[in-house]
C-alpha positions as CSV (number, residue, x, y, z in Angstrom):
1,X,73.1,205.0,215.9
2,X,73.0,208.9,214.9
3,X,76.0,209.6,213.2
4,X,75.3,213.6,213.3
5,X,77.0,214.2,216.8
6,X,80.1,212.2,215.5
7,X,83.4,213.9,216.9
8,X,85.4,216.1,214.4
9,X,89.0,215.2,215.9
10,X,90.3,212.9,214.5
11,X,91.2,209.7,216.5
12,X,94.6,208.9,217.5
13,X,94.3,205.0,216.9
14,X,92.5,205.2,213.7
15,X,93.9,203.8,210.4
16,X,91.7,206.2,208.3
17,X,90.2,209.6,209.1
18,X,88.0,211.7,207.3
19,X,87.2,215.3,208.6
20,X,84.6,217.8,207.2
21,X,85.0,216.1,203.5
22,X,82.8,218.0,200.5
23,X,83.1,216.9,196.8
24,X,81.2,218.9,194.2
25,X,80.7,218.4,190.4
26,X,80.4,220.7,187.8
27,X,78.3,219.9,185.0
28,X,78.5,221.5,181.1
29,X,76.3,224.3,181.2
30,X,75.1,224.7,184.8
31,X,75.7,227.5,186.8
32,X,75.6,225.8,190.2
33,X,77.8,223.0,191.2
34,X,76.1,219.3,191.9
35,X,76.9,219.0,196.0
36,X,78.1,215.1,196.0
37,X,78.9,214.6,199.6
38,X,78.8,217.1,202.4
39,X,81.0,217.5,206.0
40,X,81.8,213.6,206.5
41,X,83.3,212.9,209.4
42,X,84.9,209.2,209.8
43,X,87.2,207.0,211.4
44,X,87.8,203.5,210.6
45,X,89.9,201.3,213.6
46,X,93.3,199.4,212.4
47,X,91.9,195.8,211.3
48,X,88.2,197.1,211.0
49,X,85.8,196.1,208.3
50,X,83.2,198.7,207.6
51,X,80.7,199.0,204.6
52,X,79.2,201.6,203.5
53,X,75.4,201.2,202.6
54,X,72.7,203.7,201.1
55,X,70.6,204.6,198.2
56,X,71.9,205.2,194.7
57,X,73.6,208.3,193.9
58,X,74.3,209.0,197.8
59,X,78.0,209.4,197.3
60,X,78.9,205.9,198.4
61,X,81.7,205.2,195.6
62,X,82.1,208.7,195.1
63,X,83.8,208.9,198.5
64,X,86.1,205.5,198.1
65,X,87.2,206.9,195.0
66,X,88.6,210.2,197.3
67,X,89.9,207.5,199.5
68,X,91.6,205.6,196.8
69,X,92.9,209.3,196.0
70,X,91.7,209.2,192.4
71,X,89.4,211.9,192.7
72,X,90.0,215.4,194.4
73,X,88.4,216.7,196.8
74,X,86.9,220.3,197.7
75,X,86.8,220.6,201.4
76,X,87.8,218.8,204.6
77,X,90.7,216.6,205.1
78,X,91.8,213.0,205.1
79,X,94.5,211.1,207.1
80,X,95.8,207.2,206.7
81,X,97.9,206.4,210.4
82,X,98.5,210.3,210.7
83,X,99.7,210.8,207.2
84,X,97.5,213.3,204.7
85,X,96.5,212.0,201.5
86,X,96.2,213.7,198.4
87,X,96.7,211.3,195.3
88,X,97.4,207.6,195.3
89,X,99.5,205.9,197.2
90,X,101.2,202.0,198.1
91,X,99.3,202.3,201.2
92,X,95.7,201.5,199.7
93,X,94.4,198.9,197.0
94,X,91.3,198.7,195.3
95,X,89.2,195.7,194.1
96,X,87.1,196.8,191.9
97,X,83.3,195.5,190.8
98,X,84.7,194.5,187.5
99,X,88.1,192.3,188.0
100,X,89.7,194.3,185.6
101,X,92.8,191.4,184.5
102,X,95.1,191.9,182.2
103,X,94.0,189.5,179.6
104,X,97.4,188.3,177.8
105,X,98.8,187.8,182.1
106,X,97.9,184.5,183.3
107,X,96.8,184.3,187.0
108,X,100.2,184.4,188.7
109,X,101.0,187.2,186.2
110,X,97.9,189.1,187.1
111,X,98.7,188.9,190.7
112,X,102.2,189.8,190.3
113,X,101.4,192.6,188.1
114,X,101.0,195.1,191.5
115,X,104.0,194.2,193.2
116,X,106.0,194.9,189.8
117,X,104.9,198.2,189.3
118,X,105.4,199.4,193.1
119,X,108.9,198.1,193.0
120,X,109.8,196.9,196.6
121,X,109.3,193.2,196.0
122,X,112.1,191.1,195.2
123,X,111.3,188.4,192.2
124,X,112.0,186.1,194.7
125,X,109.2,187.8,197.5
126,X,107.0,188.5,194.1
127,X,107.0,184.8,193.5
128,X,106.4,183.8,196.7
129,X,103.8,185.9,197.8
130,X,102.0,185.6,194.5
131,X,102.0,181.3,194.8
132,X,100.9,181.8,198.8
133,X,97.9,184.1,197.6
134,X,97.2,181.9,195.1
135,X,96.5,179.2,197.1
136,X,94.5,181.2,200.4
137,X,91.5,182.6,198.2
138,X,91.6,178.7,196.3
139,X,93.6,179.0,192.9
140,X,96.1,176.5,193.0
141,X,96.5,174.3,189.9
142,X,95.0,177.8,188.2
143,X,97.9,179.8,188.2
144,X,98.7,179.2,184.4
145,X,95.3,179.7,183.2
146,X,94.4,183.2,181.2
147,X,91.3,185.2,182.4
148,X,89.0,184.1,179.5
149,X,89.7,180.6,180.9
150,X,88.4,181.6,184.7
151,X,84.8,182.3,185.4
152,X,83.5,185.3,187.0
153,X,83.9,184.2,190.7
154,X,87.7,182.9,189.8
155,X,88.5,186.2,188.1
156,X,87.3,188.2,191.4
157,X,89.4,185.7,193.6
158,X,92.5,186.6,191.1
159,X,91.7,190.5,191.7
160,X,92.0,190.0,195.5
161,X,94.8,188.4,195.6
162,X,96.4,191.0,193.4
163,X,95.3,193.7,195.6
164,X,96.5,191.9,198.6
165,X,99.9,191.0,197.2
166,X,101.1,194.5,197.3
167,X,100.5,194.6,201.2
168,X,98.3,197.6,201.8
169,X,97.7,199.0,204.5
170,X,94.0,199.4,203.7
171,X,91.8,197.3,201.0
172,X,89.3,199.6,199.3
173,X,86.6,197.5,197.7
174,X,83.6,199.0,195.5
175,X,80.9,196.2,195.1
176,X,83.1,193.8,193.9
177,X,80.5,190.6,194.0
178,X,77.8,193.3,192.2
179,X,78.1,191.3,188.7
180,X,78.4,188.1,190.1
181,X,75.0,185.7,190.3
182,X,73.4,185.3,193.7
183,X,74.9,181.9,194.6
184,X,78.5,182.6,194.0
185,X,77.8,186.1,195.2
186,X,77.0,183.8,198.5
187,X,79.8,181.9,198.6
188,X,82.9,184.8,197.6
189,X,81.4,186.6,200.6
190,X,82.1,183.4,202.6
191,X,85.5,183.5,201.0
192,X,86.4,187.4,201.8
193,X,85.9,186.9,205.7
194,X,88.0,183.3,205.6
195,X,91.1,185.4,203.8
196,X,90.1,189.0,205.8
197,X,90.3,186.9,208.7
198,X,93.8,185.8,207.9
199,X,94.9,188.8,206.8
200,X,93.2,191.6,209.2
201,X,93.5,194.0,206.9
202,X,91.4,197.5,207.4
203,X,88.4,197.5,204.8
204,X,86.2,199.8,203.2
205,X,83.4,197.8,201.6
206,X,80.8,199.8,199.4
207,X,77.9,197.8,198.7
208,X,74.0,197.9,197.8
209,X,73.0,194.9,199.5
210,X,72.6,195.2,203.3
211,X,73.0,191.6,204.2
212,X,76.0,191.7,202.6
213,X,77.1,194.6,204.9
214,X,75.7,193.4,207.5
215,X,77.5,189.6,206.7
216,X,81.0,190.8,206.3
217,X,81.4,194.1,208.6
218,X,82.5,195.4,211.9
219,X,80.3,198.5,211.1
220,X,77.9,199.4,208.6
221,X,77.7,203.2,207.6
222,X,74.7,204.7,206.2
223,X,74.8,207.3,203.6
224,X,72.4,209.9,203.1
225,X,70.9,211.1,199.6
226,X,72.9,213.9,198.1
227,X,74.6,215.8,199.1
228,X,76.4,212.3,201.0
229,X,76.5,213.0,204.1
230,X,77.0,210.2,207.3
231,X,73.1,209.6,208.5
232,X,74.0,206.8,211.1
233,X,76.2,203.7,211.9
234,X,75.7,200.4,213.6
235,X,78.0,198.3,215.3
236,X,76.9,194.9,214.1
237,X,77.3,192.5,217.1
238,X,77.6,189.2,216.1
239,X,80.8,186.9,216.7
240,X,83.2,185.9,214.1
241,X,83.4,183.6,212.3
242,X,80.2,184.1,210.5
243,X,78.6,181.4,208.7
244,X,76.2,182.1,205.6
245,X,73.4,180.5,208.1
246,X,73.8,183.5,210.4
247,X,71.5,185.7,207.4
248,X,68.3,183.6,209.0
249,X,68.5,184.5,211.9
250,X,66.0,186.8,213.6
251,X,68.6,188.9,215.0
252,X,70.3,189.4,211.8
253,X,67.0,190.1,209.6
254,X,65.6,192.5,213.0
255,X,69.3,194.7,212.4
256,X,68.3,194.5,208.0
257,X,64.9,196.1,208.8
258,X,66.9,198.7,211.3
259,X,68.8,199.8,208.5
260,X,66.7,199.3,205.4
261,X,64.0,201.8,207.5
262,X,66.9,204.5,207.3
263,X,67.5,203.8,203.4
264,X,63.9,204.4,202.6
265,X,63.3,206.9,204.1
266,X,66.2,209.0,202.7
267,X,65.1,207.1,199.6
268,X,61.4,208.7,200.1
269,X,63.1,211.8,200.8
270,X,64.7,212.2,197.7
271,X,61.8,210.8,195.7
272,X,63.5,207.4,194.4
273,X,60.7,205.7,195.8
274,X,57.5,206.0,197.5
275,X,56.2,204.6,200.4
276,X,55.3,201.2,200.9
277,X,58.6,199.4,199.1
278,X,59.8,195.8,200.0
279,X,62.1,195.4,202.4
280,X,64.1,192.3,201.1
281,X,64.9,194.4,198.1
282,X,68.1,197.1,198.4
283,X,67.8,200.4,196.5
């Protein structure tokens, strides 16, 4: 689907809206700004999972960072349930691709560690809501252990439930599996929609690996190559729950190709490849 005719109002319903967004960089020494995104126009439903997909250096992480309101923006406007955004707020978390623990917290420490600094938990709610995330993404008997004791895909399990325990309204997540290996990359994807499912939270997933996007979300958003700007979504149609299987599908792979076609070609555009790359591997 063409995203350039996308409407510039934003919608009444949606949990997140961006309008006309522009970021620029200045580097030492240049006398023109580097254009990082240009007029993105969004909206994500309440309870929507959408990823973000594209070729490197489009913008992708660039934007959830303006989301996440740690970087400033230069032009447009954006909106969480009506309300402007300008900095951080208890309203959005973000997982991030690198767990990021603390390492002398143990797990129920780490996943505490959110609600303690946003103040609004009672020890008593910490405690509990701590132990029952604990359990849901498959830590319990863990909740003593240190980082260094937890392997990679345990670590990433710890740094959702953290970002979950504080209740936010939407979950922000920048390649988190990225530095995982393939397998377990697999199988914490099969994990996400399980706890999304229980949870419904709104998410913005930014990812390099289409099936991935294509797995886990309502809608996959392609980026164009800088300046970022929105080249297209698509609705991905098939029922939840998903099951790893669903990846062999014709179906699936037919929507892949659909959206890989797009990323190349912005891709060729931008000369980070030329013509003629494989398909089954993400820029």
């Amino acid at each position: 689907m063409d995203a350039a005719n996308a409407s510039t109002k934003p919608s009444r319903s949606a949990k997140l809206s961006a309008r006309h967004v522009a970021k620029h960089f200045w580097a030492s020494g240049e006398d023109t700004p580097l254009a990082a995104l240009s007029d993105i126009n969004l909206d994500i439903a309440d309870g929507e999972f959408v990823c973000i997909v594209g070729p490197s250096g489009c913008g992708k992480t660039t934007f959830l960072n303006i989301v996440a309101g740690l970087l400033p923006f230069d032009h447009g406007a954006i909106e969480i349930a009506g309300r402007s955004i300008s900095g951080p707020g208890q309203d959005r978390a973000m997982v991030f691709q690198q767990a990021r623990l603390l390492p002398w917290r143990t797990t129920f420490d780490n996943v505490t560690y959110g609600m303690q600094l946003h103040r609004r938990f009672t020890p008593a709610e910490m405690a509990a809501r701590a132990q029952g995330l604990i359990e849901l993404v498959g830590l319990k008997g863990f909740e003593r252990r240190f980082p260094a004791e937890l392997s990679g895909g345990m670590q990433q399990r710890v740094n959702l439930a953290r970002a979950l325990a504080t209740d936010p309204e939407i979950l922000l997540m920048d390649e988190p599996f990225a530095a995982l290996d393939a397998q377990t990359r697999e199988f914490m994807q099969a994990e996400l929609m399980r706890i999304w499912q229980e949870h419904s939270k709104t998410v913005l997933f930014v990812t390099h690996q289409i099936d991935e996007a294509v797995y886990l979300a309502d809608r996959v958003l392609v980026f164009g190559t800088r300046p970022g700007r929105l080249k297209a979504e698509f609705k991905v149609p098939f029922p939840r729950p998903r099951q790893l299987a669903i990846k062999r599908r014709p179906e699936f792979l037919a929507l892949l190709d659909d959206i890989w076609a797009l990323i190349e070609e912005e891709a060729e555009r931008a000369g980070l490849v030329r013509g003629g790359a494989d398909p089954a591997v993400t820029p």
